[in-house]
Every structure is written in structure tokens, then in C-alpha cells.
VOPAGU-2260 file (C-alpha; in pm, 1 decimal, decimal comma):
REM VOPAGU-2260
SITE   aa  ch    i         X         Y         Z
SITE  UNK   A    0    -364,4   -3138,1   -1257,8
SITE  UNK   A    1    -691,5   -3234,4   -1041,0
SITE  UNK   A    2    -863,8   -3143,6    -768,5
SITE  UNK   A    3   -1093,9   -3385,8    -522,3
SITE  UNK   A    4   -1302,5   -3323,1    -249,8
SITE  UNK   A    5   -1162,1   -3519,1      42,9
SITE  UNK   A    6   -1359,1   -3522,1     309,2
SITE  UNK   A    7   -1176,4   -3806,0     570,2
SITE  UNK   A    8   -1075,9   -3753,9     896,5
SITE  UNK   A    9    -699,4   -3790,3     856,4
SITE  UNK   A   10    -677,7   -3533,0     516,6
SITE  UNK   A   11    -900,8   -3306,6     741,5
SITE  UNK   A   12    -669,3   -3329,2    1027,1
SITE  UNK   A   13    -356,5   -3311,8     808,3
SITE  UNK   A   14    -514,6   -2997,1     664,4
SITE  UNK   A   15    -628,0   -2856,1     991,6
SITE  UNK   A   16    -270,8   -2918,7    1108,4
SITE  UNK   A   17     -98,1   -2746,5     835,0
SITE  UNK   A   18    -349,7   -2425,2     906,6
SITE  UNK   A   19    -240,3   -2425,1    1261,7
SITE  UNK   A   20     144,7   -2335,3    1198,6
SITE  UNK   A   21      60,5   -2009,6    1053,7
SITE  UNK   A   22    -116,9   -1689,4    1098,6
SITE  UNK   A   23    -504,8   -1632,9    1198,6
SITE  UNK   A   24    -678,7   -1403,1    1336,2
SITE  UNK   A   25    -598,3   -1344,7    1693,6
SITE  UNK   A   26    -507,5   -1627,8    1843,3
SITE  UNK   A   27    -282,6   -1733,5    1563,5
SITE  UNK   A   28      25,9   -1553,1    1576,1
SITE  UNK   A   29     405,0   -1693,9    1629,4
SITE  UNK   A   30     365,4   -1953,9    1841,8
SITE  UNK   A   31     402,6   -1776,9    2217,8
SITE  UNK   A   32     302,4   -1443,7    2081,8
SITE  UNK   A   33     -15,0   -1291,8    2267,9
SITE  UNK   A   34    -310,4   -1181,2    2083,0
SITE  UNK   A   35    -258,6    -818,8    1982,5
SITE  UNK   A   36    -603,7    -696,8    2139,1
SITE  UNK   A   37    -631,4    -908,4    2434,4
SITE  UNK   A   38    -630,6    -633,3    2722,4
SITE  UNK   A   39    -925,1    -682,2    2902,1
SITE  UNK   A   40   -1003,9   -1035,0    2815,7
SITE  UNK   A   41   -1030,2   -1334,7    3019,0
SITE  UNK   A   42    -808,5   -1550,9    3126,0
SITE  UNK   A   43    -904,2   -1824,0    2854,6
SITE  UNK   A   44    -961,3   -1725,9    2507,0
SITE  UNK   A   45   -1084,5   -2006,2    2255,9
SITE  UNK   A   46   -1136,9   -1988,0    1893,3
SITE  UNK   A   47   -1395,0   -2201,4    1672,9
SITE  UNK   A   48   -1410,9   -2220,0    1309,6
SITE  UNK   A   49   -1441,8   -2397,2    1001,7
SITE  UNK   A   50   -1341,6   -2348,7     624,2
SITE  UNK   A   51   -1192,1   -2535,5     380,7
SITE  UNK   A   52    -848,5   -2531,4     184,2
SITE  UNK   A   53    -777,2   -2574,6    -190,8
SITE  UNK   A   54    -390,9   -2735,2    -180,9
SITE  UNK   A   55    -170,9   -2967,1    -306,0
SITE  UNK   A   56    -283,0   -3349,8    -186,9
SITE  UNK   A   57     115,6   -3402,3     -74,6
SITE  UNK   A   58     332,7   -3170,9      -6,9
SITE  UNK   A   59     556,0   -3176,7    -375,0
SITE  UNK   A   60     233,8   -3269,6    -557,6
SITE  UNK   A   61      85,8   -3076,5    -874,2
SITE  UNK   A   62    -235,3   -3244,0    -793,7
SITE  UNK   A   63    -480,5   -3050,9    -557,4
SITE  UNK   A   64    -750,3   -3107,0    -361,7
SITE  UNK   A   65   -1022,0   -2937,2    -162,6
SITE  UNK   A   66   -1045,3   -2986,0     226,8
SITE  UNK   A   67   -1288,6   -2897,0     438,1
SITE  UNK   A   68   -1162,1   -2878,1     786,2
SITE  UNK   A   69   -1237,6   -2768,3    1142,9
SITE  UNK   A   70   -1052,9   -2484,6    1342,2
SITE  UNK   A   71    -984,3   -2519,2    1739,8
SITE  UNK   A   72    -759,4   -2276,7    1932,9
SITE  UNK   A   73    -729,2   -2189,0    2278,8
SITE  UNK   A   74    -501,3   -1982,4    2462,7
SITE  UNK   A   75    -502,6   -1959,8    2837,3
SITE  UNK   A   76    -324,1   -1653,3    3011,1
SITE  UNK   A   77     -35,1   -1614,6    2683,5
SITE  UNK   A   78      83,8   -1894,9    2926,0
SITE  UNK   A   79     -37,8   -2278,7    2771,6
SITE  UNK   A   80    -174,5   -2254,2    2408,9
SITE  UNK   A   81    -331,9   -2535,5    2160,7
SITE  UNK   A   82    -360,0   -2489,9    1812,4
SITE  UNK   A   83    -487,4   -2785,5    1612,8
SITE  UNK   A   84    -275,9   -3063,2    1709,2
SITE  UNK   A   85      57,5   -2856,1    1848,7
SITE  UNK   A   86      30,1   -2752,3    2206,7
SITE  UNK   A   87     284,4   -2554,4    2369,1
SITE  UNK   A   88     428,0   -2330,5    2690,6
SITE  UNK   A   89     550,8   -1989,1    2721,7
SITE  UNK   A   90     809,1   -2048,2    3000,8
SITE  UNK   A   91    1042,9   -1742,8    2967,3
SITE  UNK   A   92     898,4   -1377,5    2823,3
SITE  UNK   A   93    1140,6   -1087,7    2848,9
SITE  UNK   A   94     993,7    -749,8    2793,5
SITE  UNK   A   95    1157,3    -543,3    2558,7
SITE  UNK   A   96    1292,8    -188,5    2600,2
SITE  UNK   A   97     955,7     -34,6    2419,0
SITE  UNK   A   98     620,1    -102,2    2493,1
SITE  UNK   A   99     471,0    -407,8    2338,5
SITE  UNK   A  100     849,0    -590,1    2258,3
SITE  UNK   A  101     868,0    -918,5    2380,6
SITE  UNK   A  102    1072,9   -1202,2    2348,6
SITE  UNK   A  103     876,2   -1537,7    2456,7
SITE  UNK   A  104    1060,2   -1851,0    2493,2
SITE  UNK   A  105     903,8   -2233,0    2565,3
SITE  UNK   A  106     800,1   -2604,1    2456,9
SITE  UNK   A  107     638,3   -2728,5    2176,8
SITE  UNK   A  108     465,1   -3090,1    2139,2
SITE  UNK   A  109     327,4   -3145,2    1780,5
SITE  UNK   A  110     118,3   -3392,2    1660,1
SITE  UNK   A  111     245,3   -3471,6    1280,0
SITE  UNK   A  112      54,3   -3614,6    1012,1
SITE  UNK   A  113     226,2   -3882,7     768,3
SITE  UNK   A  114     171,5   -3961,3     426,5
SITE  UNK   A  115     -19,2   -4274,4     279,2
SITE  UNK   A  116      51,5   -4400,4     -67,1
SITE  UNK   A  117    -311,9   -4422,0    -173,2
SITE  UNK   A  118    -348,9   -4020,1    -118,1
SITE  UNK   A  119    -212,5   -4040,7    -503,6
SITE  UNK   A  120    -109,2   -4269,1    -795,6
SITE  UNK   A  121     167,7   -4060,9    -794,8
SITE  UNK   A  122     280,8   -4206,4    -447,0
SITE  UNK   A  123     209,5   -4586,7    -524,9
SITE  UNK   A  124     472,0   -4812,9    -502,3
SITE  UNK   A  125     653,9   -4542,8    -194,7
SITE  UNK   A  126     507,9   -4697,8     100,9
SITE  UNK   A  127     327,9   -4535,1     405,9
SITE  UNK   A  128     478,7   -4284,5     585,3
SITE  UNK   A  129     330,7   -4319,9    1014,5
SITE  UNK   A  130     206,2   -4029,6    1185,9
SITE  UNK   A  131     509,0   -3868,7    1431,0
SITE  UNK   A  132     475,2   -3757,5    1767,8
SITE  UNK   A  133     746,6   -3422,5    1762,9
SITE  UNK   A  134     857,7   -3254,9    2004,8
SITE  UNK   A  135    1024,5   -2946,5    2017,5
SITE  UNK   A  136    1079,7   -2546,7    2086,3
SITE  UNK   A  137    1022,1   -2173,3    2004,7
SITE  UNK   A  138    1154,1   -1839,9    2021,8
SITE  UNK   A  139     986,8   -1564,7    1934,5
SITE  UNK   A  140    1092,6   -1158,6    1930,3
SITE  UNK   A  141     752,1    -934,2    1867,3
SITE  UNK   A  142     732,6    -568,1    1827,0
SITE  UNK   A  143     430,0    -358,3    1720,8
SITE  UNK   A  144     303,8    -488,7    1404,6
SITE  UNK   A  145     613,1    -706,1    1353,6
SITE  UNK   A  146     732,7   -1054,7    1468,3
SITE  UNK   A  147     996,2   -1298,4    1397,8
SITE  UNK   A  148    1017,1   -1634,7    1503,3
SITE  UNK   A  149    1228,6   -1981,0    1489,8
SITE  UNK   A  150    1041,4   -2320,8    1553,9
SITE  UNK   A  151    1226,1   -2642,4    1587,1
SITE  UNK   A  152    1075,8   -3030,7    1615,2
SITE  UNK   A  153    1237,6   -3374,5    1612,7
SITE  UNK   A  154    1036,6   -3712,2    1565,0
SITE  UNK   A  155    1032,3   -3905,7    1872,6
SITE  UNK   A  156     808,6   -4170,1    1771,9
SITE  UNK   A  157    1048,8   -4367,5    1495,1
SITE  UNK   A  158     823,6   -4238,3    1205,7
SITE  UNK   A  159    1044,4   -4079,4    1034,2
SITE  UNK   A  160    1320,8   -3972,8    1286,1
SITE  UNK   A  161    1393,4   -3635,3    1130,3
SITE  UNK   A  162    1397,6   -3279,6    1270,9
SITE  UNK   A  163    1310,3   -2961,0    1109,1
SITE  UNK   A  164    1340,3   -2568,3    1150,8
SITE  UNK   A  165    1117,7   -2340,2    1052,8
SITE  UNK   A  166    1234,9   -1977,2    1049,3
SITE  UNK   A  167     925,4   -1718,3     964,3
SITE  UNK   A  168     857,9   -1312,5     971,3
SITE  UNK   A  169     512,8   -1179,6     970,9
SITE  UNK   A  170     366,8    -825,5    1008,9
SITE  UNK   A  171      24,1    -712,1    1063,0
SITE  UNK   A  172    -137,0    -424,4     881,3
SITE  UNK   A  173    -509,5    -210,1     973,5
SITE  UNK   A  174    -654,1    -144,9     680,8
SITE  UNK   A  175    -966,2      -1,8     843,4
SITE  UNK   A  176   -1215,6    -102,9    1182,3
SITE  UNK   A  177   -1271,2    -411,3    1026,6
SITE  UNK   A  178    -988,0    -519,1     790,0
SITE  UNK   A  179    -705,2    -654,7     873,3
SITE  UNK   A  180    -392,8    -783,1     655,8
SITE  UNK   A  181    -199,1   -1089,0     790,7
SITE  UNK   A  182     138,2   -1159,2     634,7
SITE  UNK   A  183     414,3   -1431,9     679,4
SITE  UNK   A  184     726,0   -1534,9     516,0
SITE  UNK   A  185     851,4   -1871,7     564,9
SITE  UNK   A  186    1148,0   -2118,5     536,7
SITE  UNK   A  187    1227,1   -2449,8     646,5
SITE  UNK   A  188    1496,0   -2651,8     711,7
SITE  UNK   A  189    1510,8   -3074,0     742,1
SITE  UNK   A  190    1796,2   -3289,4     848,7
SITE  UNK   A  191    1881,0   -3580,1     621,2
SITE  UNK   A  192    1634,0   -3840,5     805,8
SITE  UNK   A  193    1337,4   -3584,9     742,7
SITE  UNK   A  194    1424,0   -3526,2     347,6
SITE  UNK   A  195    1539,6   -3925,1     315,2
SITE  UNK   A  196    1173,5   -4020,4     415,0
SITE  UNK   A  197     967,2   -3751,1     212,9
SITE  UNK   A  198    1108,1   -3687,9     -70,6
SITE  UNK   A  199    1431,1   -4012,0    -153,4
SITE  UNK   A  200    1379,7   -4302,0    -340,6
SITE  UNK   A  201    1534,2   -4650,1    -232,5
SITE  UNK   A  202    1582,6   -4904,9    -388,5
SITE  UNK   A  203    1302,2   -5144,9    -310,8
SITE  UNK   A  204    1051,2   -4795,4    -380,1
SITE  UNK   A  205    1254,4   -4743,7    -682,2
SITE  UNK   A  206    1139,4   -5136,9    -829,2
SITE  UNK   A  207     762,1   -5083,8    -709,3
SITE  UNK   A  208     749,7   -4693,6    -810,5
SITE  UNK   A  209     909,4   -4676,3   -1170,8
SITE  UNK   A  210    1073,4   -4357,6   -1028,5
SITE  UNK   A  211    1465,8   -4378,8   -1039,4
SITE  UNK   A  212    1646,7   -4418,3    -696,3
SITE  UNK   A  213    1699,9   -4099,7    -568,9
SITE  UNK   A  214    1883,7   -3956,2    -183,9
SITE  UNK   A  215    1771,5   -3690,7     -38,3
SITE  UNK   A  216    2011,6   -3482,4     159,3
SITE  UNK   A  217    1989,8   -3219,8     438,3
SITE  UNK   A  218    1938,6   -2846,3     351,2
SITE  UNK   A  219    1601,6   -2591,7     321,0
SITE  UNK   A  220    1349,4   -2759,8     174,1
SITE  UNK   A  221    1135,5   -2506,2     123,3
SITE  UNK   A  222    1010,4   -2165,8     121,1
SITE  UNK   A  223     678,9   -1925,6     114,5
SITE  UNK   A  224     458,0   -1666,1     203,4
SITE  UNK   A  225     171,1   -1649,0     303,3
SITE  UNK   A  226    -153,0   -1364,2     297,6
SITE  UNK   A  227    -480,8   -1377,0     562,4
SITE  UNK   A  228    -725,5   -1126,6     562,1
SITE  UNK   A  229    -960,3   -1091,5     807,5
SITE  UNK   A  230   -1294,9    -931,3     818,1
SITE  UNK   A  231   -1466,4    -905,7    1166,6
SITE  UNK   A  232   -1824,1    -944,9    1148,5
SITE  UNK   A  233   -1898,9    -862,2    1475,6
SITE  UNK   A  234   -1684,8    -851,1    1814,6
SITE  UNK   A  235   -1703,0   -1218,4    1839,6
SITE  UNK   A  236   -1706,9   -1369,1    1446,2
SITE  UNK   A  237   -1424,3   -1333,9    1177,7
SITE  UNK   A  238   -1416,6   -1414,0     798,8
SITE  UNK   A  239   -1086,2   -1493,4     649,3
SITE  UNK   A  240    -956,6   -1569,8     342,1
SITE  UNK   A  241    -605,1   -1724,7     279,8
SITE  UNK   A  242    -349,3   -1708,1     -10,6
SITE  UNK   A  243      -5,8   -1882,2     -20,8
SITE  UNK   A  244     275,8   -2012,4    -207,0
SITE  UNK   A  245     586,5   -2171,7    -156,4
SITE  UNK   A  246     877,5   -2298,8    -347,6
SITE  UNK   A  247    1023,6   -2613,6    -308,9
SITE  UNK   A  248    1391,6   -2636,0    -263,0
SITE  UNK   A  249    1736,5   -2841,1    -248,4
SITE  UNK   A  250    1700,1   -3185,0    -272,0
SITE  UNK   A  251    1313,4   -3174,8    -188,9
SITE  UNK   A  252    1267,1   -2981,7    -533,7
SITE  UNK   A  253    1499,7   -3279,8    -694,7
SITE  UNK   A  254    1348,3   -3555,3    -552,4
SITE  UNK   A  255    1185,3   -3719,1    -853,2
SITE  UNK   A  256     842,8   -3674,8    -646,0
SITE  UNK   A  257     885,2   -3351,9    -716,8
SITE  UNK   A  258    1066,3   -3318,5   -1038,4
SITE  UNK   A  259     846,3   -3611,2   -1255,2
SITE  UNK   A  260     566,7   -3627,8   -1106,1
SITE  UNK   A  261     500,4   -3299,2    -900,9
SITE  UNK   A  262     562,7   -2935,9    -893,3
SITE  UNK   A  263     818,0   -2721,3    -748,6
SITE  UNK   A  264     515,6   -2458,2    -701,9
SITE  UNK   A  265     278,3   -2464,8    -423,4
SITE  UNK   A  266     -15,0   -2289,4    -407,2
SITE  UNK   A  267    -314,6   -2297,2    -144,7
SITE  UNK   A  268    -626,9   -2030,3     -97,0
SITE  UNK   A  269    -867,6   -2102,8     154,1
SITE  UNK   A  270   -1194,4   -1925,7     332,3
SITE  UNK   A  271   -1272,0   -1964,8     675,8
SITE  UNK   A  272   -1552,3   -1863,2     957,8
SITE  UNK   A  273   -1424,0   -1810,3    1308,1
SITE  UNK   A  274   -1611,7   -1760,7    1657,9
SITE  UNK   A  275   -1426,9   -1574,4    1911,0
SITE  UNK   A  276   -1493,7   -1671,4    2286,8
């Protein structure tokens, strides 16, 4: 196992993308789920911030890296929201039959990192995978601390044609005026096109690669939780620091990316510093 210190655009933007799908601070909930404490805020809320995440350098990979990357979120009204590079719509919400349940229902357009060969020796001889425009959908049910959600996307752009679900719980918990304890459990599920790209083996990768040819089916190809705790500074700036882990599964965990040359473990831990507008 190593670790680098990758500082280009495209691992920063991967990384940065990766950090938007799950919880942080306020503004980083399911996606459509308001910000717990926005009552009396204005119309637009924006978040800043910038940290840096210790992960594996392909999803799969045993190798990790360190990546600094920026944070950008903006929410305007719980109605249009951008996180990183996914932007979405909250189009239905349904109030529940207690104070503070909600259902929220919309849109999602994502902007999807690939993978390039030359991120490890690991990958040579695989080929490129492009970057994917996705496009997609939410629901989400919220109530009090807890929420529940189920995200879908499908490639539009020909990279890699696949479509994925990602179902996820999380829970918020005070732990004082200043703490608070973010937590989210996660699994995902790709469709045969998805898996096939990522994690198989053709032939022609099989002669440049070494690895054996290998195809990768449908099914849940992973799954993980993840931990954020936040310290508020002040009103306006946050400190939070990130554990996760997930498991690789089905034919993702048997892909011989995974199995030879990778890990079926995932871990990431991060620190960041957020400005609340």
C-alpha cells in the first residue's frame, strides 16, 4: 500500500465529487432535504470550504492517496440546490403528519468523473474510462433527526452507459452547542453496463493487463457507512472531520481489480474548514 499527494484538477474534482454525495454540515443532507436550522435564513444559503481526503486512488484500489480539494454548496429556497458537480430540484414536498416529516421528490443532473489508466500501475493496460454526464432522480422521507433516501442516475453521454442506485439512512445526533454527529449508511446498486466498465476484464484488456478476462454482472456493488463530525467555530465557520468505510460487493469485489490487485476494504478520513453564508 501507498499513499501520494495528488494535487490535479481532475483527482481534486473526482474527490470533491465523491464528498458531495454524502453528509456535511448543513447544507449536506439527502439530496432535497432542507438544512435542519434554516428558519430565519435567507433565501440563498452557500457553503465554502476546503479540506483534503485520505482514500483509495480508484474505487477497488488498496493504494491511497491524499487529496486536497475544494467545497462549494448552495441551496436556494430548499427549492434548486448544487453540490459539487450534482445539481438538482425539489419539485414535489409532501408534509408529513408530524412536524418536521417531509417527503421531497425531484431531478438530479450529475456530473461523473471517469477513471484514467495512469491514476495506477494497477490500471495499465484497462484503458480510459470518459467522464459521464448522468442524469437522474431522488426521493427522500425526513423526520426529526432521521432520513432515508433513494438516488438513481443513468449515463447519457455513452461513457459508460450504466445506471446506478444508491439507497442510504442517516441520523443526526447533538452532542452539545457545538458538536454535532453526522451518520450515514450506504448501498449501491449498478446495472450490468456500469459493473462491465469498472470493474470486467475483456479480452483485448485481458492481453495488455496480465489480469485474466473477467464479466462483471449486475447486483450491489457496494456498501458503507460513513461518520462527520462537526464543530462550529462560530455562527458562520465549521470544522469537520470524516471517517468511512465500505465493502465492496458481488461481482465488483470479484473483479480481479479488486481481488489481485485491490482490496475489498475501503477506507477514507478526511478534515475540512467550511464558511457558512
Amino acid at each position: 500500500m501507498n499513499s501520494t499527494i495528488l494535487p490535479s484538477l481532475p483527482r481534486i474534482l473526482l474527490a470533491a465529487a465523491a464528498l458531495s454525495t454524502l453528509p456535511f454540515a448543513a447544507l449536506a443532507q439527502q439530496p432535497g432535504q432542507k438544512p435542519a436550522d434554516k428558519a430565519g435564513k435567507s433565501d440563498w444559503e452557500v457553503m465554502l470550504g476546503a479540506g483534503g481526503l485520505f482514500q483509495p486512488d480508484y474505487e477497488g484500489s488498496d493504494d491511497y492517496e491524499v487529496s486536497p480539494l475544494p467545497l462549494l454548496m448552495v441551496n436556494y429556497r430548499d427549492l434548486v440546490f448544487l453540490r459539487g458537480p450534482m445539481l438538482g430540484a425539489n419539485v414535489l414536498t409532501l408534509q408529513g403528519p408530524r412536524p418536521g416529516d417531509e417527503l421531497q421528490i425531484g431531478p438530479l443532473v450529475r456530473y461523473q468523473f471517469g477513471r484514467d489508466e495512469d491514476d495506477n500501475d494497477d490500471l495499465r493496460g484497462m484503458g480510459d474510462i470518459d467522464d459521464a454526464i448522468e442524469i437522474g432522480g431522488f426521493i427522500t422521507y425526513s423526520t426529526g433527526p432521521w432520513s432515508t433516501g433513494l438516488t438513481l442516475f443513468r449515463d447519457v453521454s455513452d461513457a459508460h452507459d450504466g445506471l446506478t442506485a444508491e439507497l442510504s439512512a442517516g441520523h443526526r445526533l447533538s452532542l452539545g452547542p457545538k458538536l454535532m454527529l453526522r451518520s450515514e449508511i450506504s448501498t449501491t446498486w449498478a446495472d450490468d453496463n456500469y459493473t462491465q466498465a469498472f470493474y470486467g476484464v475483456t479480452a483485448a484488456q485481458s492481453a495488455r493487463s496480465g489480469m485474466q478476462q473477467y464479466t462483471a454482472e449486475s447486483g450491489f456493488k457496494e456498501a458503507g457507512i460513513t461518520l462527520d463530525l462537526d464543530y462550529r467555530l462560530t455562527e458562520n465557520w465549521i470544522v469537520t472531520g470524516r471517517v468511512g468505510y465500505k465493502r465492496m460487493l458481488g461481482d465488483a469485489a470479484d473483479s480481479p481489480l479488486v481481488q489481485d490487485r485491490g482490496s475489498e476494504d475501503q477506507f477514507s478520513t478526511g478534515i475540512f474548514v467550511s464558511y457558512r453564508f
